[in-house]
LUMGU-328500 format. One record per residue (C-alpha): residue in three letters; residue number from 1; x, y, z. Coordinates in steps of 0.02 Angstrom, whole numbers, padded with zeros to 5 digits. Layout:
REM LUMGU-328500
r,k,xx,yy,zz
ALA,NUM,X,Y,Z
...
This chain:
REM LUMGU-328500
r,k,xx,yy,zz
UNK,1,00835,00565,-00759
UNK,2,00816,00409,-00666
UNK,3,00679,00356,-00526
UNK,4,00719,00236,-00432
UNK,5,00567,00147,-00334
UNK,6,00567,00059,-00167
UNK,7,00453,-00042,-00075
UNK,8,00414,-00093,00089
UNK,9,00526,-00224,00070
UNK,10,00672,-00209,-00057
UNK,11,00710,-00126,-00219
UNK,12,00606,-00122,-00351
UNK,13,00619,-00116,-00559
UNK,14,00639,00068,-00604
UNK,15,00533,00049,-00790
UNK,16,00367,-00028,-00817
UNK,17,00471,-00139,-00955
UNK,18,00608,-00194,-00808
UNK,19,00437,-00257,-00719
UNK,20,00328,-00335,-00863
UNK,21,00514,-00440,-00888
UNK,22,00494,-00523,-00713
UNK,23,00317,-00560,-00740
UNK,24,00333,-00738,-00744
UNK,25,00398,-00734,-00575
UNK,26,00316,-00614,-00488
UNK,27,00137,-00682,-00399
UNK,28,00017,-00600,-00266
UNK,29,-00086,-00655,-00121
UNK,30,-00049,-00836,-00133
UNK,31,00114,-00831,-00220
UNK,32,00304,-00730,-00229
UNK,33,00306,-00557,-00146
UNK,34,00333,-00391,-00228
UNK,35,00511,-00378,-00246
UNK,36,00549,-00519,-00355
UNK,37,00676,-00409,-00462
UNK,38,00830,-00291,-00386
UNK,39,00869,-00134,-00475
UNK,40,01016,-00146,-00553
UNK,41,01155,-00043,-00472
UNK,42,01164,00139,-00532
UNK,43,01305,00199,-00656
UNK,44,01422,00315,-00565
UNK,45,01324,00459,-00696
UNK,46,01161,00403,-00620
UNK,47,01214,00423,-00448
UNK,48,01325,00553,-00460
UNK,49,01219,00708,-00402
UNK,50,01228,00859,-00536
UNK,51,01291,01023,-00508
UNK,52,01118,01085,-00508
UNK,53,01045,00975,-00375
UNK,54,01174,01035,-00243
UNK,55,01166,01212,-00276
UNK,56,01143,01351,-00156
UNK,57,00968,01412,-00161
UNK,58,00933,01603,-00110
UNK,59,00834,01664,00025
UNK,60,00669,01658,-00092
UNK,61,00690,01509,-00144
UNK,62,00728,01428,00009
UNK,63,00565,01494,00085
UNK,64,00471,01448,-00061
UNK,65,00537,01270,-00001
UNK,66,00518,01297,00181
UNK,67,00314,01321,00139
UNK,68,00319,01168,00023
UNK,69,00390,01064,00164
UNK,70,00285,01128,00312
UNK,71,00127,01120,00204
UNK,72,00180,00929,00169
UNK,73,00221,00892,00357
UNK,74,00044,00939,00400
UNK,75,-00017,00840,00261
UNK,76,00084,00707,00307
UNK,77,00031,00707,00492
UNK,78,-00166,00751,00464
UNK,79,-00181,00600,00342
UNK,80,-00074,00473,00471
UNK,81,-00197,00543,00614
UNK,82,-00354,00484,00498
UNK,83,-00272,00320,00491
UNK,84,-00246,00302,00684
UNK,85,-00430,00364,00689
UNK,86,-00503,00256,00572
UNK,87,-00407,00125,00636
UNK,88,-00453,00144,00797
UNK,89,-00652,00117,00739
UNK,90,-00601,-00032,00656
UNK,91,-00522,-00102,00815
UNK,92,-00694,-00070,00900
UNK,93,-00759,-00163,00761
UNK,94,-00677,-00303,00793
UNK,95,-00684,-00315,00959
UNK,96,-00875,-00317,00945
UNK,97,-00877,-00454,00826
UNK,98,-00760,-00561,00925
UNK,99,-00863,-00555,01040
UNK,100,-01012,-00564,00955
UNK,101,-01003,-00675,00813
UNK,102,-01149,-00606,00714
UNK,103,-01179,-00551,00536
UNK,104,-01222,-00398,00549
UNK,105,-01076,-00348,00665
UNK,106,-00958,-00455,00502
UNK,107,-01016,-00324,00402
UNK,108,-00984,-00182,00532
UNK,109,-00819,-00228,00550
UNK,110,-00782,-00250,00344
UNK,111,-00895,-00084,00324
UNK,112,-00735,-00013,00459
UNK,113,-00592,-00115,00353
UNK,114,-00666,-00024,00209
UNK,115,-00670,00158,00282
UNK,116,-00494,00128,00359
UNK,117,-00414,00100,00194
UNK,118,-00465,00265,00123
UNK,119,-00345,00383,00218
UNK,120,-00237,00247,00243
UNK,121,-00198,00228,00052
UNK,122,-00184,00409,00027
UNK,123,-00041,00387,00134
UNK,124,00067,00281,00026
UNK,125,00156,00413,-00077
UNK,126,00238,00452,00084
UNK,127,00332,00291,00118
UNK,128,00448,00323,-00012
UNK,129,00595,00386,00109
UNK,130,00742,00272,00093
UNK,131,00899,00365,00051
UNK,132,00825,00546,00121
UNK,133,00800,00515,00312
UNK,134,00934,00560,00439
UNK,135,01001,00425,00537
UNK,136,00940,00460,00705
UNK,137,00940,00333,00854
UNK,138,00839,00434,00968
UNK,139,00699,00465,00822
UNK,140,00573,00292,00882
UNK,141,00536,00263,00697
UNK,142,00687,00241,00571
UNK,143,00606,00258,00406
UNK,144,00420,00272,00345
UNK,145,00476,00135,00221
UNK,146,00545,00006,00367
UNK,147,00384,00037,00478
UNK,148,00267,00022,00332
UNK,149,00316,-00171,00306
UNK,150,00223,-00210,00457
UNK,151,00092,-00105,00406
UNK,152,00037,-00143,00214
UNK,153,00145,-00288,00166
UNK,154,00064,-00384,00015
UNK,155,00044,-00521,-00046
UNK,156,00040,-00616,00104
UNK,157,00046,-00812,00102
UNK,158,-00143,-00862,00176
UNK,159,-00099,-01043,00213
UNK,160,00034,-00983,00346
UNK,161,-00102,-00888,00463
UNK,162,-00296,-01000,00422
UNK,163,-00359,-01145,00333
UNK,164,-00350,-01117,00124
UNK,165,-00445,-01210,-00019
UNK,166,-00384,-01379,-00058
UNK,167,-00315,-01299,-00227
UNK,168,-00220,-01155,-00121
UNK,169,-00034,-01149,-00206
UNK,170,00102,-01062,-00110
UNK,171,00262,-01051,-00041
UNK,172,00192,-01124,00140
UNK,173,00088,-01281,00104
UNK,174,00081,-01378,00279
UNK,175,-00092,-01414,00350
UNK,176,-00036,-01339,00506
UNK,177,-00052,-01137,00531
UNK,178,-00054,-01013,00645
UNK,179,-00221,-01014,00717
UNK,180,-00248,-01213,00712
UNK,181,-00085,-01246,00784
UNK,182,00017,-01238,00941
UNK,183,00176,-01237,00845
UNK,184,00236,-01226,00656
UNK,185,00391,-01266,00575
UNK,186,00442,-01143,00429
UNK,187,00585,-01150,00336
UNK,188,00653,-01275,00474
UNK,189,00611,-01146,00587
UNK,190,00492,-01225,00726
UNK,191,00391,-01070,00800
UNK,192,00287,-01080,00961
UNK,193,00113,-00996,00927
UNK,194,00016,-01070,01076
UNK,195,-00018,-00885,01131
UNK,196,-00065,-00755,00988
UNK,197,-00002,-00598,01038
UNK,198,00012,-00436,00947
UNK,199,00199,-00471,01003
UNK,200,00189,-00654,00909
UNK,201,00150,-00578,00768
UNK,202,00262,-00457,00742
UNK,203,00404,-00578,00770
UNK,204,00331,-00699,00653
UNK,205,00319,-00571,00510
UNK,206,00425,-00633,00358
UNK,207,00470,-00777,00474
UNK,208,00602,-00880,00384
UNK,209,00647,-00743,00283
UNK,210,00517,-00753,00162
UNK,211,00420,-00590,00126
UNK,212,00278,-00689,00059
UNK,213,00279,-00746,00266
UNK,214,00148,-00598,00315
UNK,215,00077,-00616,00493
UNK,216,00044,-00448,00528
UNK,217,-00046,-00264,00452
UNK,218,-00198,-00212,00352
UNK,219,-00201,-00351,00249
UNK,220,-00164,-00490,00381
UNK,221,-00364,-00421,00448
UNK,222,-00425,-00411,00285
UNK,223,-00423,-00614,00257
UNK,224,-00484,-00649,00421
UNK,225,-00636,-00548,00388
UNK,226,-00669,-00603,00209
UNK,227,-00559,-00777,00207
UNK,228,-00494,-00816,00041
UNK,229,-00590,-00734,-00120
UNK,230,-00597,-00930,-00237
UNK,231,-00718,-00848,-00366
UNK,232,-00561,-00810,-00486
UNK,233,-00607,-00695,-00638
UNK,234,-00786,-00713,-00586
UNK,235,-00908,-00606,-00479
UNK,236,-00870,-00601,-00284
UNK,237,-00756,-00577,-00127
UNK,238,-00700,-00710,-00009
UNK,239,-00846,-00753,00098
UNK,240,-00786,-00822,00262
UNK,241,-00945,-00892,00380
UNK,242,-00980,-00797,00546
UNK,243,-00977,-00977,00598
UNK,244,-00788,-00963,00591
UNK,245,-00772,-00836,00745
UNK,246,-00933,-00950,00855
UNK,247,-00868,-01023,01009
UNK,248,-00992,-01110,01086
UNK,249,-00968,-01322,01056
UNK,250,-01046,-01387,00893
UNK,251,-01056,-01201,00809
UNK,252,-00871,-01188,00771
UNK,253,-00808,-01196,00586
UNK,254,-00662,-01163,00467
UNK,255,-00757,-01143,00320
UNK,256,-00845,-01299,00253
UNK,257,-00772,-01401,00400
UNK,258,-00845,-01403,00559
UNK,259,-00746,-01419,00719
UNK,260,-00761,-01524,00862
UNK,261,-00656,-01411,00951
UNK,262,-00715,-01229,00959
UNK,263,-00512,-01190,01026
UNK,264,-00488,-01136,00853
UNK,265,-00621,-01025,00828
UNK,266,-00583,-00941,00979
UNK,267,-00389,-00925,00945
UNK,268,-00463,-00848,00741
UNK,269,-00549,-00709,00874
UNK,270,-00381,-00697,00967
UNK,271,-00264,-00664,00794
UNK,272,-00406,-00551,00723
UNK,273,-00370,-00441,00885
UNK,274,-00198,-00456,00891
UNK,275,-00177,-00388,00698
UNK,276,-00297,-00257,00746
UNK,277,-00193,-00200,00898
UNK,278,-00037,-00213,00828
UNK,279,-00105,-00097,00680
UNK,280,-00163,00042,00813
UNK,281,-00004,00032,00898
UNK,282,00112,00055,00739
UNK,283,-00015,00174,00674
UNK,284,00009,00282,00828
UNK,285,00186,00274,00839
UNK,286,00174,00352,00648
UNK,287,00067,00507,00700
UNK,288,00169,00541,00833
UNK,289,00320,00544,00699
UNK,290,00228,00698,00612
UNK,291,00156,00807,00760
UNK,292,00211,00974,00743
UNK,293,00340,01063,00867
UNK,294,00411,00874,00887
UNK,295,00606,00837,00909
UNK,296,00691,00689,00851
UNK,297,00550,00646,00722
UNK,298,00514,00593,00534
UNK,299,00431,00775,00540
UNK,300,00578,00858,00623
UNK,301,00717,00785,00514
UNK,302,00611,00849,00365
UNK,303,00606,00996,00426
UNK,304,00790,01022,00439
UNK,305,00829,00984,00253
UNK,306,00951,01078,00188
UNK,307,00932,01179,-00004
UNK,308,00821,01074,-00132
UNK,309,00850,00906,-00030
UNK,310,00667,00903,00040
UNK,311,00604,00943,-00134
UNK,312,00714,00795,-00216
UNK,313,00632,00687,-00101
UNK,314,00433,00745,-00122
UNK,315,00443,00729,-00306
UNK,316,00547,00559,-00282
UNK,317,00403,00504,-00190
UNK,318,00263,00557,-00317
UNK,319,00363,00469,-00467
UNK,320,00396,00305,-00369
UNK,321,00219,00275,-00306
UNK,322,00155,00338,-00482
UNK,323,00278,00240,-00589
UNK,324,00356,00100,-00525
UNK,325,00231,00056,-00387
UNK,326,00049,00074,-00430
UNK,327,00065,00062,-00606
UNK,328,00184,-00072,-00622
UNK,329,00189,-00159,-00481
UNK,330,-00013,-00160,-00430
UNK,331,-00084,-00147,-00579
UNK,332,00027,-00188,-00741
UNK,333,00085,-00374,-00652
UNK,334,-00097,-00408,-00651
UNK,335,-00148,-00335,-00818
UNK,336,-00015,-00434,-00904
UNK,337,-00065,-00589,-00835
UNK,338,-00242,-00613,-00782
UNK,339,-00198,-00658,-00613
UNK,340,-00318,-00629,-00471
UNK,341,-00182,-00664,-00352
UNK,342,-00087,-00496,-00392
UNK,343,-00249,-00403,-00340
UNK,344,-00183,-00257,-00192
UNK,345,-00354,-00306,-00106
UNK,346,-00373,-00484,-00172
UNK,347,-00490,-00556,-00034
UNK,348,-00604,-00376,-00013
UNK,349,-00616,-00355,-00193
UNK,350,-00586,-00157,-00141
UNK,351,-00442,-00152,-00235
UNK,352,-00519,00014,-00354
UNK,353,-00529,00093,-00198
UNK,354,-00359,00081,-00144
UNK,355,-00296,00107,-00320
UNK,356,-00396,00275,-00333
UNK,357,-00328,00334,-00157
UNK,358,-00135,00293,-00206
UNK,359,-00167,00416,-00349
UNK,360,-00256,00560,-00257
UNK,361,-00109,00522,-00095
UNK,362,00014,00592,-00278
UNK,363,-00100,00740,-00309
UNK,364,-00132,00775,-00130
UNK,365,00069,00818,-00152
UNK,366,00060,00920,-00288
UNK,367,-00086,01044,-00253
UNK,368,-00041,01047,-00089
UNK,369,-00204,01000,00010
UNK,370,-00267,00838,00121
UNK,371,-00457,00828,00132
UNK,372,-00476,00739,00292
UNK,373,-00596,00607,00356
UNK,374,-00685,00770,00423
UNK,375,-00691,00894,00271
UNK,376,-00556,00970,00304
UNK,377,-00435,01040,00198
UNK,378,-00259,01025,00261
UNK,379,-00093,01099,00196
UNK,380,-00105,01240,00087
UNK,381,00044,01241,-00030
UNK,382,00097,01108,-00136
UNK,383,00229,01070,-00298
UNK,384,00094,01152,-00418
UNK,385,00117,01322,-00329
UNK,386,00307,01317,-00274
UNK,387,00330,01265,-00477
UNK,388,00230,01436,-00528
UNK,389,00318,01536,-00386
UNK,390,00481,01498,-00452
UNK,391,00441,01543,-00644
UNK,392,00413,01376,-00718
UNK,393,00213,01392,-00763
UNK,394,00213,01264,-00900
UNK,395,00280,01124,-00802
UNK,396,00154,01172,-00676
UNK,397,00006,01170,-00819
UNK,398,00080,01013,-00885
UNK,399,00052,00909,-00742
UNK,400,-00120,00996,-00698
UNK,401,-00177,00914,-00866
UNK,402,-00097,00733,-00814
UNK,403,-00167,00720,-00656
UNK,404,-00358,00755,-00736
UNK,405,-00340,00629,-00835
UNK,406,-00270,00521,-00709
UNK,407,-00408,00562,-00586
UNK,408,-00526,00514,-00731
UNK,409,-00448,00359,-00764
UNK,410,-00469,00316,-00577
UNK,411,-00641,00374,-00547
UNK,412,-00699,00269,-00690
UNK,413,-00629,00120,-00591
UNK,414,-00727,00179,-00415
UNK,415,-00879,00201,-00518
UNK,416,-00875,00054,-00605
UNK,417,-00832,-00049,-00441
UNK,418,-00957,00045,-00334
UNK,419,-01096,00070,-00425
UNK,420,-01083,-00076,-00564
UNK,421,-01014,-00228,-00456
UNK,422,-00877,-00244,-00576
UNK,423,-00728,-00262,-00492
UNK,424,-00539,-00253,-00509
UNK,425,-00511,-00444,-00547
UNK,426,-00657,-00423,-00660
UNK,427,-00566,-00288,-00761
UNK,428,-00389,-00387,-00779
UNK,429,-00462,-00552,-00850
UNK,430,-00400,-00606,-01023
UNK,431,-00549,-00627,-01145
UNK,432,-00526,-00814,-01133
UNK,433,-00535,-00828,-00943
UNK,434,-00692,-00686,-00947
UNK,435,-00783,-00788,-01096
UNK,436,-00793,-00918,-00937
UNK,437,-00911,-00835,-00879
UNK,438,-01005,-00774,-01025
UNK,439,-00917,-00603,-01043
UNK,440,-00910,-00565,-01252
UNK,441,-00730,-00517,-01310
UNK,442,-00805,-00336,-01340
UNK,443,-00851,-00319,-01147
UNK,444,-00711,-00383,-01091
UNK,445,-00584,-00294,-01192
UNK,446,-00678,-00123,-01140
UNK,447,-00640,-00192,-00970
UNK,448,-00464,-00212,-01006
UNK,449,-00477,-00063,-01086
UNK,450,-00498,00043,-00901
UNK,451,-00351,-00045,-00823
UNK,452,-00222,-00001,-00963
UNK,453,-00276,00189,-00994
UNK,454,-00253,00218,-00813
UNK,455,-00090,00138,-00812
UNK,456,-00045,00235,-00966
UNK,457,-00099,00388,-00876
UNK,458,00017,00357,-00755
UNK,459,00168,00315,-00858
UNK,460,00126,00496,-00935
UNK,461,00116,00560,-00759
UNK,462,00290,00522,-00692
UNK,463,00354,00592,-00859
UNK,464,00249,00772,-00828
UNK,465,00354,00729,-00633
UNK,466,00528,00720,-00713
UNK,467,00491,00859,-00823
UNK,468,00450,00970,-00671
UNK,469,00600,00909,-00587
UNK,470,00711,00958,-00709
UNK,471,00621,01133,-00749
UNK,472,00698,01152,-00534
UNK,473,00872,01088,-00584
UNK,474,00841,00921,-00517
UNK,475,00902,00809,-00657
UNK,476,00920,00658,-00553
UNK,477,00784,00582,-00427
UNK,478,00891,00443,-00355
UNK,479,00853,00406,-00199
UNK,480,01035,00349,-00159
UNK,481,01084,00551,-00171
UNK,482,00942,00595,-00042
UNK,483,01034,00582,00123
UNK,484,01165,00733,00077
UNK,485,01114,00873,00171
């Protein structure tokens, strides 16, 4: 059985060894985007849909499914609410510091970034949607998948939106950005940005068709609140000055440089804003795309699947995220190479956070329950229960064990990034770039050590996920099958 994985943006490998072959030209926040390798076309056996897949299913069956999928669908919709929610605090955030440009309301408004993230990650196992959804021109939101690259695009290329280190290497390298400019040329592409808009940056995201061109989404806020993180393997974030946002003449800065013109500390306040805005806006044109009762929605065409199609695509999900996105993409690109830059969070340093909610967003799927921002349970009936309902116990049991030790492999990384200070781009550092900084080879291989059992947790994971697929009579999770209904 074959899994196919796709991004935000385009396709990606389908095997952790398709992905460690592209290393060398695959980068992160500064660098290349995500999608630096296309899946090779599928074999007309991989695409072909089996027998098995298409089969009638009988009235028990079907409502074992019809549970699964409402259960999900109110999963699906409480978790996208707790990111409107969230998001909506983190606006208020930043509208306070904006307007007042002090510390302690810098750390309110990363202390919001921070919360905002958790529901918001748990979320990503969803996105996963390509092939499935209806076409529907009256439903406002295509895909999760489309929507989501305005969302949670990564890496993003810095240099294109604020001022960067003198040693900053990326595709954009003109002195002249966003926010200290009234116009940019990219990719011979001259762009008016005298007014920064919410609608500015959405029409300058991937601008010159470069997906390393990020203007907009999570991570867009995350750098203007933290700037760029230039402490490489070592401890530390990105540590941007509150000076950076002050308005008043003589006060302004970008950094180490201080202005003579505070026009560009007041137009960092008006992009921090317009990100934020732009986020709430997309975030509550999502939840509205999973309210129950709706009509021409991402809910409502779920809803309508026919046999095992809404199945196919749940567990397509759960493998893609597991497999092809978190553990290769996020985490094995990094691992391999040492590189700070592939970091999900590189300028937070929360990237264990994020990590650890992109695996509990999988087993949210498979028992069947959302904990919301509240304490709330939400859903009710997940893969674990509709695989013992329909006879097939072990596969059940099998991925209960893989997703413990997944969920220990995670925690170890929250605890040790919580509670210890060590973070992520502390963990991936080759000995020799850790011994920099006076980390032994034993530390720093036991270090290592946490990254690569969680990805091999995962890889184990998505094999416990085919297994179960097959114990249905799924034998093949390509997405390309999903749309027949």
């Amino acid at each position: 059985m074959t899994i196919n994985t796709v991004t935000s943006r385009k396709t990606l490998p389908t095997t952790l060894a398709v992905a460690l072959a592209s290393i060398l030209i695959m980068s992160g926040c500064t660098k290349q985007t995500d999608d630096t390798a296309a899946t090779d076309k599928q074999t007309d056996t991989q695409t072909m849909t089996n027998d098995k897949d298409t089969m009638k299913l009988s009235a028990a069956d079907q409502a074992h499914i019809d549970r699964l999928l409402l259960s999900y669908a109110d999963m699906v919709h409480a978790a996208y609410n707790d990111s409107l929610e969230t998001g909506k605090i983190l606006q208020t955030a930043v509208n306070t510091y904006v307007a007042t440009p002090t510390q302690v309301n810098l750390d309110a408004a990363k202390a919001a970034y921070k919360a905002a993230r958790q529901p918001y990650s748990q979320t990503e196992v969803f996105r996963f949607d390509e092939g499935f959804v209806t076409p529907n021109d009256k439903r406002e939101v295509g895909s999760i998948d489309s929507w989501e690259a305005q969302v949670n695009a990564w890496p993003l290329d810095e240099a294109l939106i604020d001022y960067v280190s003198d040693s900053y290497e990326g595709q954009y390298n003109s002195k002249d950005n966003i926010i200290n400019s009234d116009s940019i040329t990219v990719s011979n592409l001259k762009q008016d940005t005298r007014d920064i808009t919410p609608e500015l940056l959405a029409e300058m995201n991937e601008i010159g068709g470069s997906e390393a061109n990020v203007t907009t989404g999570y991570h867009a806020i995350e750098f203007l609140l933290w700037g760029q993180d230039t402490n490489g393997v070592g401890e530390g974030a990105g540590n941007r000055p509150v000076s950076d946002y002050m308005t008043e003449a003589g006060q302004c800065t970008s950094g180490d440089i201080a202005n003579t013109d505070a026009s560009v500390c007041e137009r960092r306040g008006q992009y921090l804003k317009a990100a934020t805005q732009l986020l709430v806006d997309d975030l509550t044109a999502m939840e509205a795309q999973w309210q129950p009762e709706s009509d021409n929605t991402l809910r409502s065409d779920m809803m309508a699947r026919k046999d095992n199609n809404g199945l196919r695509q749940i567990m397509y999900q759960m493998g893609s995220l597991a497999l092809g996105e978190l553990a290769s993409q996020r985490m094995q690109v990094a691992f391999v190479t040492g590189s700070t830059e592939d970091e999900h969070e590189c300028f937070s340093d929360l990237t264990h956070l994020s990590y650890a909610n992109n695996a509990r967003g999988i087993q949210n799927v498979f028992d069947g329950s959302y904990k919301t921002v509240a304490g709330k349970s939400v859903g009710g009936y997940g893969v674990k229960q509709y695989l013992v309902d329909n006879g097939h116990k072990a596969a059940a049991d099998k991925l209960v064990a893989d997703f413990e030790r997944v969920e220990n492999a995670f925690n170890i990384l929250v605890e040790k990034g919580e509670k210890e200070g060590i973070k992520v781009d502390q963990m991936i550092a080759t000995v020799g770039q850790a011994s920099k900084y006076g980390i032994s080879a034993e530390e720093q291989n036991k270090r290592r050590g946490w990254i690569e059992g969680a990805i091999n947790n995962l890889q184990e994971l998505t094999a416990g996920i085919e297994n179960a697929a097959k114990s249905v009579g799924i034998d093949n999770l390509d997405a390309d099958t999903g749309s027949q209904s």
